[in-house]
C-alpha positions in Angstrom: 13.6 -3.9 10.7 15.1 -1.7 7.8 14.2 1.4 10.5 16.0 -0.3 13.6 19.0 -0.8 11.1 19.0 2.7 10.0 19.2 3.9 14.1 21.6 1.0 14.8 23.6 2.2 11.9 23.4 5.9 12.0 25.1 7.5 14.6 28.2 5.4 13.1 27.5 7.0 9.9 27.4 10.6 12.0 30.7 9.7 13.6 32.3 9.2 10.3 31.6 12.1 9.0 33.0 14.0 11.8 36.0 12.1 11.7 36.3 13.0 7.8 35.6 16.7 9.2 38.0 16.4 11.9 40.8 15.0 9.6 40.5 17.8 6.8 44.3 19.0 5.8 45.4 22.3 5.4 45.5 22.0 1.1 41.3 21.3 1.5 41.0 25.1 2.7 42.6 26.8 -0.4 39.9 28.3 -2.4 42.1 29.0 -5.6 39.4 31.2 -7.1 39.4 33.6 -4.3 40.3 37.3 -5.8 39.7 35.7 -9.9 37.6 38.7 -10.6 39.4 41.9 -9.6 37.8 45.0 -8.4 39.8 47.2 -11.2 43.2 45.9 -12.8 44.6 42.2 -12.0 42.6 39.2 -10.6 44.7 36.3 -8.9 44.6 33.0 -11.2 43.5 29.7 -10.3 47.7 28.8 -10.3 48.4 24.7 -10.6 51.8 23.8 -9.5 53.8 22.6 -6.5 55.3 25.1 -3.8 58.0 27.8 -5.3 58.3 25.4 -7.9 59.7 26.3 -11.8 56.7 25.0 -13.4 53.2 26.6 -12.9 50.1 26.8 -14.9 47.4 29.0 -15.0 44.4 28.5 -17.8 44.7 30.8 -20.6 42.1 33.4 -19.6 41.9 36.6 -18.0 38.9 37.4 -15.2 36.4 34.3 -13.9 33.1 35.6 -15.5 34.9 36.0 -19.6 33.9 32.3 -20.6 36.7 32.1 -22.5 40.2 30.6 -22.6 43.1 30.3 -25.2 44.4 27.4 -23.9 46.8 25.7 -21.3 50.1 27.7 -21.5 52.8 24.8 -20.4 54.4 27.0 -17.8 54.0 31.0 -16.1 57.7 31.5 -16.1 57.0 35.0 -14.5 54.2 35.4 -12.4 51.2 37.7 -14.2 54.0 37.6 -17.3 55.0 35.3 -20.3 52.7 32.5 -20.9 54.6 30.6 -23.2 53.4 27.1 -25.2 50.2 26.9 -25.3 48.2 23.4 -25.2 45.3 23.8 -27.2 42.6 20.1 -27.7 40.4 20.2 -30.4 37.5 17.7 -31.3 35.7 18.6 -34.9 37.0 19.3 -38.5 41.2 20.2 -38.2 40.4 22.6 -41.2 39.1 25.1 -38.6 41.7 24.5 -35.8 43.4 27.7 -36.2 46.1 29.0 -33.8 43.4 31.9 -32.5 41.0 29.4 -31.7 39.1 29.8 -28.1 37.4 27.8 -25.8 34.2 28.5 -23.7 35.2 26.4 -20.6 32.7 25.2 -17.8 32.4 23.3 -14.6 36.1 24.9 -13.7 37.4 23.0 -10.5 40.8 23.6 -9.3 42.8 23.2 -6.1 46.6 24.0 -6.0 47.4 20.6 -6.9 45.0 19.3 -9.7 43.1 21.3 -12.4 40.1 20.5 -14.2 37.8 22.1 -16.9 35.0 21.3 -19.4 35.6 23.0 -23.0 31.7 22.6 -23.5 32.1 24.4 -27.6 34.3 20.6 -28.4 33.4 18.0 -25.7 36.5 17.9 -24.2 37.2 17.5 -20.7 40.7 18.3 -19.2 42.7 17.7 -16.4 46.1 18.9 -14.9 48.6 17.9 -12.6 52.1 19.5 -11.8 55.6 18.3 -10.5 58.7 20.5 -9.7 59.8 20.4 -13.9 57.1 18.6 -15.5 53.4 18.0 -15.7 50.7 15.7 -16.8 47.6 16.7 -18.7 44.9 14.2 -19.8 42.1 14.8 -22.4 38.9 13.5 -22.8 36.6 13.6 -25.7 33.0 13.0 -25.6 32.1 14.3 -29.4 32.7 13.3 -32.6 35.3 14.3 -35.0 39.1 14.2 -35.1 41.0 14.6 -32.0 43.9 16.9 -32.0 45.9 18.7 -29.5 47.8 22.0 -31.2 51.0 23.8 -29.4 51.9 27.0 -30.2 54.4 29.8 -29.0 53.6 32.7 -28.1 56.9 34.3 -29.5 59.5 33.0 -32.0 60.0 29.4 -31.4 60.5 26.0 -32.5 58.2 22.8 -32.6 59.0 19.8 -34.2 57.0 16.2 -34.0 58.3 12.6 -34.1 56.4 9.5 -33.2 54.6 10.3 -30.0 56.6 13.4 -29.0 57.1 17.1 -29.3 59.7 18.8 -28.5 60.9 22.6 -29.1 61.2 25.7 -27.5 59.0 29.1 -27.3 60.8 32.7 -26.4 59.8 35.5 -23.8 62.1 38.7 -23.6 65.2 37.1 -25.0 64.9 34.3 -23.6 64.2 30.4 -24.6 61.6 27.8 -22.9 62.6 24.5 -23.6 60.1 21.4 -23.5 59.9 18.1 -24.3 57.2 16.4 -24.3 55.4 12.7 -24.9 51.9 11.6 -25.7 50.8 7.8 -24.7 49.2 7.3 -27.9 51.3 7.9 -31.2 49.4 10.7 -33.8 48.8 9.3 -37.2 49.9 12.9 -38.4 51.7 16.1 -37.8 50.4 19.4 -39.5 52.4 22.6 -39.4 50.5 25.6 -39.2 53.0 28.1 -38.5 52.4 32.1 -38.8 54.8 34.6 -38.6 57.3 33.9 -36.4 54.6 32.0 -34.0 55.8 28.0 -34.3 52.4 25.8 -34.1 52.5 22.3 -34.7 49.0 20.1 -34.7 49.3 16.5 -33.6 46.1 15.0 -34.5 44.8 11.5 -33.4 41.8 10.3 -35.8 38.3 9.7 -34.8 37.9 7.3 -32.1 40.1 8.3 -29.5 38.5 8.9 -25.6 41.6 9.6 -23.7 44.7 10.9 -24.1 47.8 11.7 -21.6 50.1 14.5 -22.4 53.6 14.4 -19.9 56.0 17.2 -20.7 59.0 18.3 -19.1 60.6 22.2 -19.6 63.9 23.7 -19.2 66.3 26.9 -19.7 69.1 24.8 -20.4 68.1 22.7 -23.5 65.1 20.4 -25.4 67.8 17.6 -23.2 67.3 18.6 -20.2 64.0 19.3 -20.3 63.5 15.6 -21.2 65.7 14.8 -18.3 63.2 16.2 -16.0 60.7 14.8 -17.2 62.0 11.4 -16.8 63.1 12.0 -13.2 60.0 13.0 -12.0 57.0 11.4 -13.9 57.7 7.9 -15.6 53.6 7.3 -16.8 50.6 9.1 -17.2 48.7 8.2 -13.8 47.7 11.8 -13.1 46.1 10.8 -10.0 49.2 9.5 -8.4 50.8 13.2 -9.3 48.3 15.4 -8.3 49.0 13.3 -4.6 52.2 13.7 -4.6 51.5 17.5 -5.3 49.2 17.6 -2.6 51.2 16.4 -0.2 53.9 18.9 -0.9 51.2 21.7 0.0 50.1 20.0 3.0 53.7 19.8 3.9 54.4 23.8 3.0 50.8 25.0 4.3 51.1 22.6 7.7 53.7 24.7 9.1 51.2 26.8 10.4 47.7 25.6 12.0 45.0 27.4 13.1 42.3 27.0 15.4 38.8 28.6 16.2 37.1 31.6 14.0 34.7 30.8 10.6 35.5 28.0 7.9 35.4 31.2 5.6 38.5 32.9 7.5 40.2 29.5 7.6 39.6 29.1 3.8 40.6 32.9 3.2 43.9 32.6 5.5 45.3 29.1 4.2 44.8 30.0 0.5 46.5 33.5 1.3 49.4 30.9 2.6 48.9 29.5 -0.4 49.7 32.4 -2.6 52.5 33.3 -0.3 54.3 30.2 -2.2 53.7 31.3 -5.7 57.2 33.4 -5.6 60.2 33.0 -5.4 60.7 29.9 -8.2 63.6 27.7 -7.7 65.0 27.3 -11.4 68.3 25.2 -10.8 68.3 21.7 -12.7 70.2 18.9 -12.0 73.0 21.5 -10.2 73.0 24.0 -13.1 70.5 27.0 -13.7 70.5 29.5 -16.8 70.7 33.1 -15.6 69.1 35.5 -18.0 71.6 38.0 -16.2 74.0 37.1 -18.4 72.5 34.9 -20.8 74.7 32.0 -19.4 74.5 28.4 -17.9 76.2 28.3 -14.2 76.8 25.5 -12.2 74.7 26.3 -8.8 77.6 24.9 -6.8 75.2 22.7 -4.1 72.8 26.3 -3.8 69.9 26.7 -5.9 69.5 29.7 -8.2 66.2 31.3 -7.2 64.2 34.1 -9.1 60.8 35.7 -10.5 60.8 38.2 -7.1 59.2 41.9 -7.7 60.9 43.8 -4.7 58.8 46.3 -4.3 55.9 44.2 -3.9 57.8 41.4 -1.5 60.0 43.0 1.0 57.4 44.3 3.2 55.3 41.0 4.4 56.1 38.2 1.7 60.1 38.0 2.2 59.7 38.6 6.0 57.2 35.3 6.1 59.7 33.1 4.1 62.3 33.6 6.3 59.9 33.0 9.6 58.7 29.4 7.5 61.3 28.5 5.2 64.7 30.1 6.5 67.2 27.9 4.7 65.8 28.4 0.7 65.8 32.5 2.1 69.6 31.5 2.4 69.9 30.4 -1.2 67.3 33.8 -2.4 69.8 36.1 -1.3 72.9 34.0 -2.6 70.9 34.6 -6.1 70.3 38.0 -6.0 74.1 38.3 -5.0 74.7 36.1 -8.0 72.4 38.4 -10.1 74.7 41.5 -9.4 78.0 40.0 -10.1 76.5 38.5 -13.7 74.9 42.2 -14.6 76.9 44.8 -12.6 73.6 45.9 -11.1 71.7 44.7 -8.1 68.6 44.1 -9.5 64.5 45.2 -8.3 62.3 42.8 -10.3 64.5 39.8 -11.0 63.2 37.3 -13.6 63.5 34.0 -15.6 64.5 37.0 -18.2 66.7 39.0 -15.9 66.1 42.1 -14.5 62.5 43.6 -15.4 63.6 46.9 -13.2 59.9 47.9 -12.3 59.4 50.8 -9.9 61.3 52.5 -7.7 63.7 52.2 -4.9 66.2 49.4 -4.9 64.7 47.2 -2.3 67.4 44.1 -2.2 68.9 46.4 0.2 65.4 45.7 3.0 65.5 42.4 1.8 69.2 41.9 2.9 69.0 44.1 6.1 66.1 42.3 7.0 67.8 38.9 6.9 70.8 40.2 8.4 69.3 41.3 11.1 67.2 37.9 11.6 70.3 35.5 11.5 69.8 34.1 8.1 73.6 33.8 6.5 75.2 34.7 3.5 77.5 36.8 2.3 77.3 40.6 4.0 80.5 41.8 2.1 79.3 41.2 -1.6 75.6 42.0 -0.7 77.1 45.1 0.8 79.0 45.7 -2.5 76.4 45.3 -4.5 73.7 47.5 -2.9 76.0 50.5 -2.6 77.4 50.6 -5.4 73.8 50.3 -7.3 72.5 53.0 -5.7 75.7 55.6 -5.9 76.2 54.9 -9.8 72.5 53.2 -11.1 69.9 56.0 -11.8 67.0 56.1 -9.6 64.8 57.4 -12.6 61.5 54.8 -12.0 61.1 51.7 -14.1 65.0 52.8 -15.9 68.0 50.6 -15.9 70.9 52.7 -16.5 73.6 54.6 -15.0 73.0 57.6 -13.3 71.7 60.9 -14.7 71.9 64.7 -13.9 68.7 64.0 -11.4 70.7 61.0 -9.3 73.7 64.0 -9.1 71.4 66.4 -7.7 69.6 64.1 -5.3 72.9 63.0 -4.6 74.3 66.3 -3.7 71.2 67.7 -2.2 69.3 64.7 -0.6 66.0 65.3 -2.6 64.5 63.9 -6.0 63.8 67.2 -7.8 60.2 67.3 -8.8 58.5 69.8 -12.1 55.9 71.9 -11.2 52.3 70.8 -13.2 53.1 71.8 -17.3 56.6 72.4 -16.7 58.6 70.2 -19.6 60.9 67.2 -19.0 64.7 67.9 -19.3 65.6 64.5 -18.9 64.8 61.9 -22.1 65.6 59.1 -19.9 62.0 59.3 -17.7 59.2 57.9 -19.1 56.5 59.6 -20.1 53.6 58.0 -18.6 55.6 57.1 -14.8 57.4 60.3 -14.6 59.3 61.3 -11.9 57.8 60.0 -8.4 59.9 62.8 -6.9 58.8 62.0 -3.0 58.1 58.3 -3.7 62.0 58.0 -5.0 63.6 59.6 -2.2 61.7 58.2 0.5 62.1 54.3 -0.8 66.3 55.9 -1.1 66.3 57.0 2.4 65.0 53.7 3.5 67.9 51.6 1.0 70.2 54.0 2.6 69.2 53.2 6.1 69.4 49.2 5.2 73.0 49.6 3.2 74.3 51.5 7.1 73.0 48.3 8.7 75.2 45.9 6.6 78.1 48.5 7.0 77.3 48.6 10.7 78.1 44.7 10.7 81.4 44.7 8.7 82.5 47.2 10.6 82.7 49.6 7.7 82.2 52.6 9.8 82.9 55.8 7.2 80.3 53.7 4.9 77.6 53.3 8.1 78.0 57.2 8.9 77.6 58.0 4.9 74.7 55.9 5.0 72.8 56.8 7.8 73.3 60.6 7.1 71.3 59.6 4.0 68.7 57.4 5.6 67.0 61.0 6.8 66.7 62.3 3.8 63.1 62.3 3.9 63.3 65.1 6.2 64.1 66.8 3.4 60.1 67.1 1.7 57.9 66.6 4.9 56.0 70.3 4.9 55.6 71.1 8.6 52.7 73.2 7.7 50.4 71.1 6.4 51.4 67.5 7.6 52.4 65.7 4.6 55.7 64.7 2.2 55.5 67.6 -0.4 57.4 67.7 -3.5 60.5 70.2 -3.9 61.7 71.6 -6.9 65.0 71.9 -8.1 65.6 75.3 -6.0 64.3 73.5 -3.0 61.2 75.4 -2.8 57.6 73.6 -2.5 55.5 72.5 -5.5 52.8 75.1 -5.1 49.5 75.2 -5.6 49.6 71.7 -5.1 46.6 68.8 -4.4 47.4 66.2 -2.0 44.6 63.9 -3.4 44.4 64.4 -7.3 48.4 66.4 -8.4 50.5 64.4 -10.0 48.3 62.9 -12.8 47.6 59.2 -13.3 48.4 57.5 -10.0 50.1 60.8 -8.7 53.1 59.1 -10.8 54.9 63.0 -11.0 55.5 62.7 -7.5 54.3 59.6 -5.7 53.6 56.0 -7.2 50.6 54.3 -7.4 48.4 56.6 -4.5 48.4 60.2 -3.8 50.2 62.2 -0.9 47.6 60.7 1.9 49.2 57.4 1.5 53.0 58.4 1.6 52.8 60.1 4.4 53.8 57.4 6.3 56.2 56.0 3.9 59.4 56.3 6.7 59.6 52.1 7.6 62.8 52.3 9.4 62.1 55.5 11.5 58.4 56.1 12.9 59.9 57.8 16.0 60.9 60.4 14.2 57.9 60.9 11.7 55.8 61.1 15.0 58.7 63.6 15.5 58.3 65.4 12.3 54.1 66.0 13.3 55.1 66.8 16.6 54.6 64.1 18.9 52.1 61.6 19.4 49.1 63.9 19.4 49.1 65.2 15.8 50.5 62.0 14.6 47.5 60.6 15.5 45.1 63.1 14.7 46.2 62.8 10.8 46.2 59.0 10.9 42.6 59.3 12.1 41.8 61.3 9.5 43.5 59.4 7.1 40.5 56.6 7.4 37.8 59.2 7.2 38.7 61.6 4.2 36.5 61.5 1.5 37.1 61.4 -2.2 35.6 64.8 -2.9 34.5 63.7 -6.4 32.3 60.7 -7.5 34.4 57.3 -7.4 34.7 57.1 -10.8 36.3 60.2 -11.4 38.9 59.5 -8.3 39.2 56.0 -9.3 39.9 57.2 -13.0 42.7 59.3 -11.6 43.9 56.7 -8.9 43.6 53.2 -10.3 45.4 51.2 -8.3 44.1 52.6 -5.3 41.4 50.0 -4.8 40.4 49.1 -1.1 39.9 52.4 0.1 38.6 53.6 3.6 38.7 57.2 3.2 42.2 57.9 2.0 43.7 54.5 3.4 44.4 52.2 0.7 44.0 49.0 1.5 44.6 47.3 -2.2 48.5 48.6 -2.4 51.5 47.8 -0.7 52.7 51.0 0.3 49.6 50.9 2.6 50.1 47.8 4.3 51.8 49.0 7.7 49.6 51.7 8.0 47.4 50.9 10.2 49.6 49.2 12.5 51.2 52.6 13.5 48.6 53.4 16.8 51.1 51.2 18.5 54.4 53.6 17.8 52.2 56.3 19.4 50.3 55.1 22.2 46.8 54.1 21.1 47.5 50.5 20.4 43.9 49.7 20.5 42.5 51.1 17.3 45.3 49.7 15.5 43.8 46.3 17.2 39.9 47.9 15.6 41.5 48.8 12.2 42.7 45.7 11.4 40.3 43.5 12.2 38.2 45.9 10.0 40.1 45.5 7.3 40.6 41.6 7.2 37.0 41.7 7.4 35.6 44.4 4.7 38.3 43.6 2.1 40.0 39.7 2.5 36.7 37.3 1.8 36.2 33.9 0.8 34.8 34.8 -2.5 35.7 35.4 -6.0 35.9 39.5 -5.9 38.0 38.6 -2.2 41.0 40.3 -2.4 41.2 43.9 -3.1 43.5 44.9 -5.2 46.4 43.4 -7.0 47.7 40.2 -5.5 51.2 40.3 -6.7 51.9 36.5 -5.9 52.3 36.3 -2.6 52.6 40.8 -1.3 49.1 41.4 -0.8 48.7 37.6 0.6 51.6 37.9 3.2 50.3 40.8 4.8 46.8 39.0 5.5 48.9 35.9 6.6 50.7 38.2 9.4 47.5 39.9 10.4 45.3 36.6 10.6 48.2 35.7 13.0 48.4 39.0 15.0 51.4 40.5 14.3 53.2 42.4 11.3 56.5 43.2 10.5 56.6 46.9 10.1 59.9 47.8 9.6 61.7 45.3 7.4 65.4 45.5 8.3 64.7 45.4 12.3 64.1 41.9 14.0 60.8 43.0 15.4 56.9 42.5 14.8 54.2 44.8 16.0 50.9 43.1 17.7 47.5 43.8 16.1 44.3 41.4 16.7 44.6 37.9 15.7 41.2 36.0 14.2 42.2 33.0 15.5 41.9 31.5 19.0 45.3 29.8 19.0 47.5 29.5 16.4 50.9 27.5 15.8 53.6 28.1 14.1 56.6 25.1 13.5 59.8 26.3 13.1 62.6 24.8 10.9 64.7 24.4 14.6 62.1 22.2 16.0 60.2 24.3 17.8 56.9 26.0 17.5 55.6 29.4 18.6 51.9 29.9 19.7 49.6 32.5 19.8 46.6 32.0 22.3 44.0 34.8 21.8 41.3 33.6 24.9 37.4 35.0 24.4 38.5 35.6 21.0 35.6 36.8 18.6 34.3 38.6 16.1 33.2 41.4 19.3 36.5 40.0 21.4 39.0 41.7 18.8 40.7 44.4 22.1 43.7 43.0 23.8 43.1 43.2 27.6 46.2 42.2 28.9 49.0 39.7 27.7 51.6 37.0 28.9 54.9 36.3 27.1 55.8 32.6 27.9 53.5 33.0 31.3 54.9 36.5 32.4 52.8 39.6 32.5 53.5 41.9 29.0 52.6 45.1 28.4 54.9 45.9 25.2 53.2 46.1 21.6 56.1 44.0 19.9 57.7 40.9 20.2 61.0 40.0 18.5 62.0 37.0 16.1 63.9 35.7 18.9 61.2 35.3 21.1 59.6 33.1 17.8 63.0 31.2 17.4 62.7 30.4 20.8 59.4 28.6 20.4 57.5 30.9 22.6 54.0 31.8 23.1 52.1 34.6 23.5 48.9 34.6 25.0 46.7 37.7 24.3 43.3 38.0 26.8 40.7 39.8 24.7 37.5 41.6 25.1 34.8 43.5 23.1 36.2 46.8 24.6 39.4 49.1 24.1 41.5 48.6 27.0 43.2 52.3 26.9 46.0 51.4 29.1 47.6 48.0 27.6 50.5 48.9 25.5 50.8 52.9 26.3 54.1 52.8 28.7 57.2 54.3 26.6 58.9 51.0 26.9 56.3 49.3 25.2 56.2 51.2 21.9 58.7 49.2 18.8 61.8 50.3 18.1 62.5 52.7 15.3 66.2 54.2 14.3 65.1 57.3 16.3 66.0 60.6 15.5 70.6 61.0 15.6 70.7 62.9 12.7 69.9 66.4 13.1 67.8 68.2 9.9 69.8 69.7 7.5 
């Protein structure tokens, strides 16, 4: 009888579980660990919060394997920077509770929306939820011993107890994290264990205690505020209820796209990619006013949200272009901050902050980021964007990671159209570079040429046509280093003549800093976004270009790995010379389609997903940057990339997926079909653009606004001929400016 019931009884048990398969949401792919131990400098965190959202909290530990944590920082106001209040439980004698305590932590389980850990040295077992502004945390104790939980700041700070709250503020680069927060059972004491200028503050519980819920809210206006939002968003301490309603905000961000066919891995590895692509920017208006550490002043936002933490350099080439595809109206309010951010400091920033303006690397890439949304139809104001880009780049220095006005180097690149580079030993004239990031001679005015080119596109619009000619003279300035002889962007001195002898894998010392940034010559070779027509010009035409791109996959280190990888640290990822693991190297492969051999862009890439984006803790190859590195796998999992930021176009690669769809904020949803799609079926064969024959290796946003599809026929062998017509390579500025 009991075996009848079991067949009667089964097969509806079987069903069940297919429907639970069948009915998994987009948030159950994200595998937060993914990347947590990092190949050579930064892994990705295990991040808890909601979508762009002020509040974020990663455990206090470095890589996956340490065992150890310091804590629970109550907010990540800048992503990789400035932990700031840390949460520390303690079980055991308070007498050794000391503010450089650790934890060995175990059983670690964390999605985007809920976080929990076991802090096996105490017996305490924590959990985490987030909201937009405030937070939950519940503790439980299993051991003996009085229960405490310590907060500390990380810099000079306040934190002061009364009845069953805290309340305070920590400080990070000038500027002040407010909190307020509540426990739901009131401590029988509050010790003060303050050291230096580090505020810590032990709430402690007495012996019997199991569980205890922590809500806090935070601020950059004031302990009030923070208290505020708090109250508005979490009124008890059911952390189950708030990690739901966190949930469904991911489902809600992450179901704008769905996917179909390929591996549960690739799905994994694509949505929490998506995922990541949400960690930046952080919306940081409250109740209709925001602090600006621009000018160290609280605005009202006037109905628009006051957006930061955004590292351009990192963002403008997949990560931007993907926000405004998804989430076109908070791009809207993005660049009305960063217009906000130059009429507070005088300077359009590069690595805007909770903080301000961290000014990391080179270039000043607002300018893409505005082009690019120009171009798209996003609105906002042209004229003060305009403004603000040109005059930061005519008066601001373009000395790397410097804020200041400009120097005897910006007069002569100014003047002559180069970044004048020192020859190996030769001394620095100018105090103002640093010592260790140095000049980035070809790396400066190559990201310049390509600011120019976007400042001539918002001229272009206003009609400003004296500016657009200025501009656009500029934009070619690259011209100005490539060395016909040998193929590659080459360093000039200040008399205009070649750094010679020169090494295009290992001169430049520590990342090739003197004249590049991050990765040697091999890398900015193709460094020209807004003008591939006329790089392929530069080699010579389509033959040559190719020849060296080919090569660039296949040429070896000439040293052990650890001696090039001692020399070139942030060039993780490689394939030969291609650096996979930095952004500079993220279009790269892409560029078979400007010059007629669209297929092995359609091989590399594919490649490339495969060896180095993995559904594993080592799966990402280099460093993350919330949301760059992510974006460009996003794109590519898709089939198309953005290669030129500024021009409202995207270049076809080899999608993973079997059909894809995109909604749209208009209503509408573009598709991409990719039949007889496999791991083998990764050539296109032919394509159809909403059901017409097309033979072109681009689409433009249009056709996504429209709510198109594209359907791509593949096959496990190169189709030579798909995509090789003239009229079918993407648009490029071209070549109008003739070499100087």
């Amino acid at each position: 009888m009991r075996y009848s019931l079991f067949t009667l009884f089964f097969p509806l048990l079987l069903s069940a579980c297919h429907s639970h398969i069948e009915t998994k949401e987009p948030v159950d792919y994200v595998n937060t660990h993914i990347g947590n131990i990092s190949h050579l400098l930064v892994p990705t965190f295990p991040t808890c919060h909601q979508p762009n959202s002020m509040l974020r909290m990663n455990p206090g530990r470095h890589e996956f394997v340490t065992d150890r944590m310091k804590g629970f920082p109550l907010n990540v106001p800048s992503h990789r920077q400035g932990d700031v209040l840390y949460l520390m439980p303690y079980c055991g004698n308070p007498e050794e509770l000391s503010p450089k305590t650790q934890y060995r932590y175990d059983q670690e389980e964390s999605t985007p929306y809920h976080y929990s850990v076991f802090l096996d040295d105490y017996g305490i077992t924590v959990d985490f939820a987030p909201g937009q502004r405030a937070a939950l945390f519940t503790c439980k104790f299993e051991e003996t011993g009085e229960r405490c939980i310590q907060l500390k700041t990380t810099g000079e700070g306040v934190i002061k107890g009364e009845k069953n709250s805290l309340s305070g503020y920590d400080t990070y680069r000038g500027t002040k994290h407010y909190f307020y927060l509540e426990f739901d059972k009131t401590p029988t004491s509050f010790i003060e264990k303050n050291i230096a200028d580090t505020a810590v503050l032990c709430a402690q519980f007495g012996k019997e205690l199991e569980q205890l819920g922590i809500r806090y809210g935070i601020s950059y206006i004031s302990i009030e505020q923070a208290k505020k939002n708090l109250n508005k968003e979490i009124n008890d301490y059911n952390l189950q209820a708030l990690a739901q309603a966190a949930r469904a905000a991911w489902n809600k961000a992450l179901g704008k796209i769905k996917v179909e066919g390929s591996t549960e891995d690739e799905k994994i590895t694509f949505y929490t990619a998506l995922y990541r692509s949400h960690e930046r920017m952080i919306n940081i208006s409250e109740d209709g006013k925001y602090y600006s550490g621009f000018d160290g002043k609280i605005h009202d936002d006037e109905g628009i949200p006051f957006w930061t933490d955004d590292w351009a350099w990192d963002t403008y080439h997949a990560l931007h272009p993907l926000q405004i595809i998804l989430n076109p109206k908070d791009h809207e309010a993005k660049l009305t901050s960063y217009i906000r951010m130059y009429e507070q400091s005088g300077w359009m920033p590069t690595f805007p902050c909770v903080f301000g303006d961290a000014h990391s690397m080179n270039g000043n890439h607002a300018s893409v980021i505005f082009a690019d949304a120009l171009c798209k139809g996003i609105p906002f104001n042209v004229e003060k964007a305009f403004e603000g880009c040109r005059h930061t780049v005519l008066n601001e220095t373009m000395i790397p990671w410097r804020r200041a006005p400009k120097t005897e180097l910006d007069d002569f690149y100014h003047e002559n159209g180069w970044f004048p580079a020192l020859a190996p030993g030769e001394k620095e004239t100018v105090a103002l570079v640093d010592d260790f990031e140095q000049r980035e001679a070809v790396a400066v005015t190559q990201a310049a040429s390509y600011d120019d080119w976007c400042i001539a596109q918002m001229a272009n619009h206003l009609g400003k046509t004296d500016e657009y000619n200025f501009h656009i003279k500029r934009a070619f300035n690259y011209r100005n280093l490539f060395n016909s002889k040998t193929g590659f962007f080459h360093p000039k001195d200040k008399n205009g003549k070649f750094i010679e002898p020169f090494d295009y894998k290992f001169s430049g010392g520590i990342g090739s800093r003197a004249y590049y940034d991050e990765n040697n010559a091999w890398t900015y070779i193709w460094n020209v976004h807004h003008n591939i027509a006329d790089l392929i010009n530069l080699f010579g035409g389509n033959k040559p270009f190719i020849e060296k791109l080919d090569q660039l996959f296949v040429e070896g280190m000439t040293t052990a790995k650890w001696r090039y990888y001692a020399v070139h640290p942030d060039a993780t990822g490689n394939v030969g010379q291609y650096v996979m693991g930095n952004e500079p190297s993220f279009h790269i492969p892409y560029l078979y389609n400007y010059a007629g051999q669209p297929w092995k862009t359609q091989k590399r890439i594919r490649m490339l997903m495969e060896s180095w984006f993995r559904n594993d803790l080592m799966g990402i190859c280099g460093d993350e940057d919330g949301g760059g590195m992510s974006a460009f796998y996003v794109f590519s999992a898709l089939g198309f990339y953005p290669v030129s930021a500024g021009m409202p176009y995207y270049t076809i690669g080899s999608p993973i997926f079997t059909k894809s769809s995109i909604k749209l904020d208009n209503g509408k949803t573009f598709t991409i079909i990719a039949k007889n799609n496999s791991r083998n079926n990764k050539y296109i064969q032919s394509a159809r653009l909403n059901g017409k024959p097309y033979n072109k290796t681009y689409f433009s946003h249009k056709d996504i606004l429209a709510g198109g599809t594209l359907e791509l026929i593949m096959g496990n062998r190169p189709q030579k001929e798909w995509g090789t017509d003239n009229n079918a390579i993407p648009p490029s500025e071209g070549t109008k400016i003739k070499t100087k």
